[in-house]
C-alpha positions in Angstrom: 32.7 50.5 -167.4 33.9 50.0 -170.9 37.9 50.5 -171.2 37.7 51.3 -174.9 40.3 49.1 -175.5 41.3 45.9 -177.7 41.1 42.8 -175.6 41.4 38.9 -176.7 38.1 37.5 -178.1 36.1 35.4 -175.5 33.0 33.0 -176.8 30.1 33.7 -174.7 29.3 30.2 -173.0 26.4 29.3 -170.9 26.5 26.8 -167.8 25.1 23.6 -168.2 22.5 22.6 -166.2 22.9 21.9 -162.2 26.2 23.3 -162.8 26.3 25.8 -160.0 26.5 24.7 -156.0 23.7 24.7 -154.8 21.3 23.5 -157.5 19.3 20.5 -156.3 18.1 17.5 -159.1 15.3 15.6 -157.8 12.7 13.6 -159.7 14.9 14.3 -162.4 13.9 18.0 -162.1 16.3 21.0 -161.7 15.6 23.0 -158.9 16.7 25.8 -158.3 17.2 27.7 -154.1 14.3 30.9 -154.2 17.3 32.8 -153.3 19.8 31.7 -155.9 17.3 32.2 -158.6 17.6 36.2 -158.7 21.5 36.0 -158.7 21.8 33.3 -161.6 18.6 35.2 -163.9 20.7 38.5 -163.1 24.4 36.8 -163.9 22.3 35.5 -167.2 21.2 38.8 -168.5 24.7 40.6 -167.4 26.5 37.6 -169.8 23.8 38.5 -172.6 24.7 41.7 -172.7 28.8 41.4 -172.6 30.6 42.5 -175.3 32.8 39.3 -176.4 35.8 41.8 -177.2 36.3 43.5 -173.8 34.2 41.4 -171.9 32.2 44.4 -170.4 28.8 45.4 -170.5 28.0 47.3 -174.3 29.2 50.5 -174.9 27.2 52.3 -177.4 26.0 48.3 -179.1 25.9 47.6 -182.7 24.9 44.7 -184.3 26.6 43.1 -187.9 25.3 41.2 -190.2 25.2 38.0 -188.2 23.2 39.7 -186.1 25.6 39.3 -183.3 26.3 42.2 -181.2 29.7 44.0 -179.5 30.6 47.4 -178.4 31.3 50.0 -181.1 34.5 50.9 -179.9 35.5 47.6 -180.1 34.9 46.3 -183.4 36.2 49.0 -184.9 39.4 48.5 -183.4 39.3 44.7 -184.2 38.8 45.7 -187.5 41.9 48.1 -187.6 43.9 45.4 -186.1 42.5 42.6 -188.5 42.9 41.6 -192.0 41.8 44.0 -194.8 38.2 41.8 -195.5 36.4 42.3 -191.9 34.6 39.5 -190.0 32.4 38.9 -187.0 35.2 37.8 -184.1 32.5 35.5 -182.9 31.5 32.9 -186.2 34.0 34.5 -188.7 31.8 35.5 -191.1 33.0 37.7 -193.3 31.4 41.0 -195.2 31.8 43.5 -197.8 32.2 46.6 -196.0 33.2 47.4 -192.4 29.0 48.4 -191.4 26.9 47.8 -188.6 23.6 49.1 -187.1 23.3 50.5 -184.1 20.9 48.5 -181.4 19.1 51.2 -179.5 17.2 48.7 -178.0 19.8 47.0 -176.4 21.8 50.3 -175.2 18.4 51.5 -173.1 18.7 47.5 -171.6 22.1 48.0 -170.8 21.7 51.1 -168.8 18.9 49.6 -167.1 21.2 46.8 -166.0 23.9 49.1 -165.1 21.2 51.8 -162.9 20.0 48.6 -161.3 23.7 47.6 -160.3 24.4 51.3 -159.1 20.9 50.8 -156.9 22.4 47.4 -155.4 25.7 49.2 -154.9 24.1 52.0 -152.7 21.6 49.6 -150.8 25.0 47.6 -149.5 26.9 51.2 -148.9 23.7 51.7 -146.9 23.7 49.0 -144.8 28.4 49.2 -144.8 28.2 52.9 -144.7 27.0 53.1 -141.0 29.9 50.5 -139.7 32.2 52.3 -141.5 31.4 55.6 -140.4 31.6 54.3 -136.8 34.8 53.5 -137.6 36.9 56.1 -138.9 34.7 58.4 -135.8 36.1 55.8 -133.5 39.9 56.2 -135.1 39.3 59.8 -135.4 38.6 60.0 -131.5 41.1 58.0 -130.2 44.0 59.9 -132.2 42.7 63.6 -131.0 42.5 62.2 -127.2 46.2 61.1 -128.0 47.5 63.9 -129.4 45.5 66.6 -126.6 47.4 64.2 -124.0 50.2 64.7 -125.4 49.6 68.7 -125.2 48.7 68.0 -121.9 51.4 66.3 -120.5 53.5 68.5 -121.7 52.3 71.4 -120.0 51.7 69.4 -116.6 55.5 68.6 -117.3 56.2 72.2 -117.5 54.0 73.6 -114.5 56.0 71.0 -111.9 59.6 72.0 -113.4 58.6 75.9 -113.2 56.8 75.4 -109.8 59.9 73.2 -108.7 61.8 75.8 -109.3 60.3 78.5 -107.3 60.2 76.0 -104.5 63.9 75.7 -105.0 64.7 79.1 -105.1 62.7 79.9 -102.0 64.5 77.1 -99.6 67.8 78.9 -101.3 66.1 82.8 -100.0 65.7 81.6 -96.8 68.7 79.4 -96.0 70.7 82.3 -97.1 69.2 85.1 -94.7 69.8 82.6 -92.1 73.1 82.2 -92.6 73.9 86.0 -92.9 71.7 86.4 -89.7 73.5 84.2 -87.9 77.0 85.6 -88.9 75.9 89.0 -88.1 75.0 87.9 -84.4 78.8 86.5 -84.0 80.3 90.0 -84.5 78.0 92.5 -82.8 80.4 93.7 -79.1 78.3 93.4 -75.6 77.6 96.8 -74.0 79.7 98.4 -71.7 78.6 97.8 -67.8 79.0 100.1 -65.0 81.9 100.1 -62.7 83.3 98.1 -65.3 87.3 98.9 -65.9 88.2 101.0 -68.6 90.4 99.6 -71.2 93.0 102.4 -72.6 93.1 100.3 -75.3 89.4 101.3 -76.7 90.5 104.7 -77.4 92.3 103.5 -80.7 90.4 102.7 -83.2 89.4 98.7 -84.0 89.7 97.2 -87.4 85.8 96.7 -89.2 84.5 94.0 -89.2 83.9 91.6 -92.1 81.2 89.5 -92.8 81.5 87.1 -96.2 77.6 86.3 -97.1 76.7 84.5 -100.5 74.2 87.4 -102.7 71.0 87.1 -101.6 68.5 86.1 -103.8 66.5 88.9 -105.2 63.2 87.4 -104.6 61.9 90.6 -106.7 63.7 90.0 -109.6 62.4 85.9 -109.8 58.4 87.3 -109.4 59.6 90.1 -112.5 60.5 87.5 -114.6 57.6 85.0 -114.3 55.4 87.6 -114.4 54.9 88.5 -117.9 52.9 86.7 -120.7 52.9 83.6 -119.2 51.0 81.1 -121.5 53.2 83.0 -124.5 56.1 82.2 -122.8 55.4 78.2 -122.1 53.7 78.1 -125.7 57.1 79.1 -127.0 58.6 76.2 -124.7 55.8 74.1 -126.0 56.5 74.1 -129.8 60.4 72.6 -128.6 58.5 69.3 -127.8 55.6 69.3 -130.4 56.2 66.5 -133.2 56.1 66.9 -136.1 57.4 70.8 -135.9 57.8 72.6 -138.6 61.0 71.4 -140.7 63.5 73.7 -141.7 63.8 72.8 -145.3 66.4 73.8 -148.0 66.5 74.5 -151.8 68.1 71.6 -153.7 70.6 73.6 -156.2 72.0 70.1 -157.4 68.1 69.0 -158.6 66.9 73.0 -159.6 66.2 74.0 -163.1 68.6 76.1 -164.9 66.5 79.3 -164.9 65.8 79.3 -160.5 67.7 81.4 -158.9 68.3 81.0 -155.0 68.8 83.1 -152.0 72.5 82.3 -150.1 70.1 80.8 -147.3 68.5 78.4 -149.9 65.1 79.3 -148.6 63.8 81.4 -151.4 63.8 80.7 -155.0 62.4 82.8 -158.2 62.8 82.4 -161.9 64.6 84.3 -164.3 64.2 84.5 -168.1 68.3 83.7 -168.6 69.6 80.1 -167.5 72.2 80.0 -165.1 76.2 78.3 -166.2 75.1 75.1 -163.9 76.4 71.7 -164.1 74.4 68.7 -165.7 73.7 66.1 -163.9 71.0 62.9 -163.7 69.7 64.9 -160.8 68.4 68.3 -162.4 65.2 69.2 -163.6 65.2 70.3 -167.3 62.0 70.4 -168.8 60.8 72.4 -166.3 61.2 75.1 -163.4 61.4 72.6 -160.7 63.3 72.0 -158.0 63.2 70.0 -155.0 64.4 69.9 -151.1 67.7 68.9 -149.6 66.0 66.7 -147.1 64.1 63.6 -147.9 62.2 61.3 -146.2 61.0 57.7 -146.1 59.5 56.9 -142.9 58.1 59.3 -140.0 55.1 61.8 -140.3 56.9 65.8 -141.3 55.2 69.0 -142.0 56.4 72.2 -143.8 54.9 75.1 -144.6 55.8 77.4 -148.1 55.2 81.3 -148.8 53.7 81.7 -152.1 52.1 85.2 -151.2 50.8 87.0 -153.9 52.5 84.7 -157.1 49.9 84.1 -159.9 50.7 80.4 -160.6 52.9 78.1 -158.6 53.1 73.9 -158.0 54.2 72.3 -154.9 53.9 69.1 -152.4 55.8 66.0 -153.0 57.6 63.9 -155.8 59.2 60.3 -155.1 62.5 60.7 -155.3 62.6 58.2 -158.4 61.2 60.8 -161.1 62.4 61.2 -164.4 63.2 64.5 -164.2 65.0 64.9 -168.2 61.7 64.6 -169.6 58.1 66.6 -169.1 56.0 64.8 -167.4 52.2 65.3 -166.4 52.2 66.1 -162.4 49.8 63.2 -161.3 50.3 60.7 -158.8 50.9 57.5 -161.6 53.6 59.7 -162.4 54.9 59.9 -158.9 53.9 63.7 -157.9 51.2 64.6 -155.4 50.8 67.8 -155.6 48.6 71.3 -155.5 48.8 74.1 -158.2 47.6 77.7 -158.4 46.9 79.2 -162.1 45.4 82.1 -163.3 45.7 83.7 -160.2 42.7 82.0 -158.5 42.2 78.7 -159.9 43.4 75.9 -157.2 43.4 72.6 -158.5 44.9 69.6 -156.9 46.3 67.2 -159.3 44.9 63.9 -159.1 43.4 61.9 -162.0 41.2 63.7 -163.1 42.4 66.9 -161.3 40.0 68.0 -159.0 38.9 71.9 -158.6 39.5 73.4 -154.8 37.6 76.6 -153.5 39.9 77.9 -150.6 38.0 80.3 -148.1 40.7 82.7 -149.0 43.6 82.7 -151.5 46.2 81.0 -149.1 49.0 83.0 -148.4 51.2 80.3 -147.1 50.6 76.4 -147.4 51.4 74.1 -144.9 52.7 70.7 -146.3 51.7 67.1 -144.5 53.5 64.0 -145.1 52.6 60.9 -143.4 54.8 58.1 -144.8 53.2 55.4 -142.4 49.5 56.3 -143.5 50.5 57.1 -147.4 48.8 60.3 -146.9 49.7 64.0 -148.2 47.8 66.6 -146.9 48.2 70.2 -147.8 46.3 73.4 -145.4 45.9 77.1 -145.9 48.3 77.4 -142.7 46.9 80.9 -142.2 44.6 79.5 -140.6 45.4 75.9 -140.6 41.9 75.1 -142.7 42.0 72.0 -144.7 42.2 72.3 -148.6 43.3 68.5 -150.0 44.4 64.6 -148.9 46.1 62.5 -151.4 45.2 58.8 -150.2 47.6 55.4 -150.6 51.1 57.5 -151.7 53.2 55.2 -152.0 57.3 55.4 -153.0 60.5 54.4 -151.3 61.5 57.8 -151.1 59.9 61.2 -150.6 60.7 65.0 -151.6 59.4 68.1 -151.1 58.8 69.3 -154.5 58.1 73.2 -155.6 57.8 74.5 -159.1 57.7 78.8 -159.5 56.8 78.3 -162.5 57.5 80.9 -165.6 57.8 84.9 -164.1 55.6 85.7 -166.6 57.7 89.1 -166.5 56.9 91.0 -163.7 53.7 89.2 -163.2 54.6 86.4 -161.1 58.6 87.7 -159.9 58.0 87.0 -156.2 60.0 84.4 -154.9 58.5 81.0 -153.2 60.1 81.2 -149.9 60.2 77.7 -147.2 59.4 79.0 -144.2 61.6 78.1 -140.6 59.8 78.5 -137.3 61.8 80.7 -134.9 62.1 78.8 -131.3 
């Protein structure tokens, strides 16, 4: 594809003969594998119909004078760039006026060529496509097994430990009626036999009796309270051991814009019109109403999730650490920020290069956050209902934030605050 832009001169140059590996002389004839033929006649027309500035096939082709040909773009930015009398950049001859023709011929050639290369291009994804696909299935399928026996595990971990337990607290039920059976026994007096003296002695009352027993184990009150919700209950347990859990992220006051105003948590943030009496420092935001999270990260997978609700235009995701953050700066990953925004109330855009549209199933709500540092993936869900909405591919920086913009209020139109949310164990 033609880059539009000024590049050295080359000279077109041709081969010589036998040149290539390959090429067998015999007889004093050139001849030329069946195979090898197609590829060199193709390389041949592809060098015809390369521009000599930018070394690409023609972009809209004119010829000069000369009659030789380059890409529109290009000699007229040779010409700005040259002297004030133009010239052909190929045999230097020189003309009156900066004019050309343009060669509509040789731009219906060139799109032949490039069709022709597309064609080639799907015929070997064609015959790639298939291994490939096999491949990620095969990745794909090996990391859900993983991850479900990790689930698993977990919960076979839990149901020995809870059955444990009861087992436990059984033996400890019936060791201690035992023992208090068997102290009870020790104290109980024989009965009286006949003819048997009688002792004067009996006729006063006898101190009571005594027995020290441990509590006994309420056997009623264990089944009550493993007898409620009990999958609830161990999912709760669960989400101690699940990685990566939901981080509890803080509000960066130190990196914030002027204008955000924080909760005393620092997990909710909203502009106001008036900037707040804050210190400068290399660290803060102040083109625009950004700010970023306390924690960073440079290694490890982590996940967070953000409450926009109902706001009418918001930014969020992550930002290398290394920003300049004095200036304005277009949020796109060559400028280190890979990230999802929200304008005019329901248009989603994720902003790659070009940014790409998004059609959520529903306006998310809340938007979960995924960082995998290892894979130099970030991948952002409607965590409603945990549906997918974007992956950034090959993210790459020595240092990740969390970045959030809540962009202008608007005046009462976009007021409510972006809020991080905390999972409650």
């Amino acid at each position: 594809m033609h880059t539009g832009q000024c590049r050295a001169v080359q000279r077109n140059t041709r081969p010589a003969p036998g040149a290539d590996l390959g090429v067998v002389q015999t007889d004093g004839r050139t001849r030329v594998p069946a195979g090898m033929a197609g590829r060199s006649q193709d390389r041949s027309l592809r060098e015809e119909l390369t521009c000599a500035i930018c070394c690409e096939l023609f972009s809209e082709p004119v010829m000069l004078d000369c009659m030789h040909h380059f890409c529109k773009t290009c000699i007229q930015c040779y010409w700005a760039r040259g002297t004030r009398v133009p010239s052909c950049p190929q045999c230097r001859r020189e003309f009156p006026s900066r004019t050309f023709r343009t060669h509509y011929l040789l731009s219906g050639l060139v799109e032949k060529v490039r069709r022709c290369g597309s064609v080639e291009h799907q015929h070997r994804m064609r015959i790639h496509l298939p291994f490939r696909s096999q491949k990620v299935s095969g990745e794909l399928n090996f990391n859900i097994r993983a991850e479900f026996a990790c689930l698993h595990q977990i919960l076979e971990e839990e149901e020995r430990a809870v059955l444990a337990e009861l087992a436990q607290k059984e033996a400890q039920s019936l060791a201690q009626l035992q023992r208090a059976r068997t102290a009870t026994g020790k104290h109980v007096p024989a009965p009286s036999l006949p003819g048997q003296r009688f002792d004067c002695c009996s006729l006063f009352p006898r101190p009571s009796v005594r027995v020290e027993t441990q509590p006994a184990f309420d056997l009623e009150h264990y089944k009550d309270s493993h007898s409620g919700p009990l999958q609830y209950i161990f999912w709760r347990q669960m989400l101690r051991s699940i990685c990566p859990a939901p981080a509890p992220l803080t509000f960066d006051p130190e990196s914030a814009h002027p204008n955000l105003v924080f909760s005393r948590d620092l997990t909710a943030v909203t502009e106001r019109s008036k900037a707040q009496p804050v210190p400068i420092n290399p660290r803060r935001f102040r083109q625009c109403v950004n700010v970023l999270s306390s924690q960073t990260f440079d290694s490890g997978r982590h996940y967070w999730e953000v409450w926009v609700g109902s706001k009418t235009k918001w930014d969020l995701g992550v930002a290398a650490e290394a920003v300049d953050r004095a200036a304005k700066v277009k949020l796109c990953p060559e400028n280190g920020y890979w990230t999802l925004r929200l304008r005019n109330r329901t248009e989603y855009w994720a902003t790659t290069t070009p940014w790409v549209r998004l059609t959520p199933r529903r306006p998310p709500r809340k938007v979960g956050v995924f960082l995998d540092c290892r894979e130099g993936t970030v991948t952002f869900f409607d965590a409603g209902d945990m549906s997918h909405l974007f992956t950034f591919h090959q993210v790459s920086a020595d240092r990740y934030c969390p970045f959030f913009s809540t962009c202008f209020s608007d005046g009462t139109d976009n007021m409510e605050p972006m809020r991080l949310c905390h999972l409650a164990l």
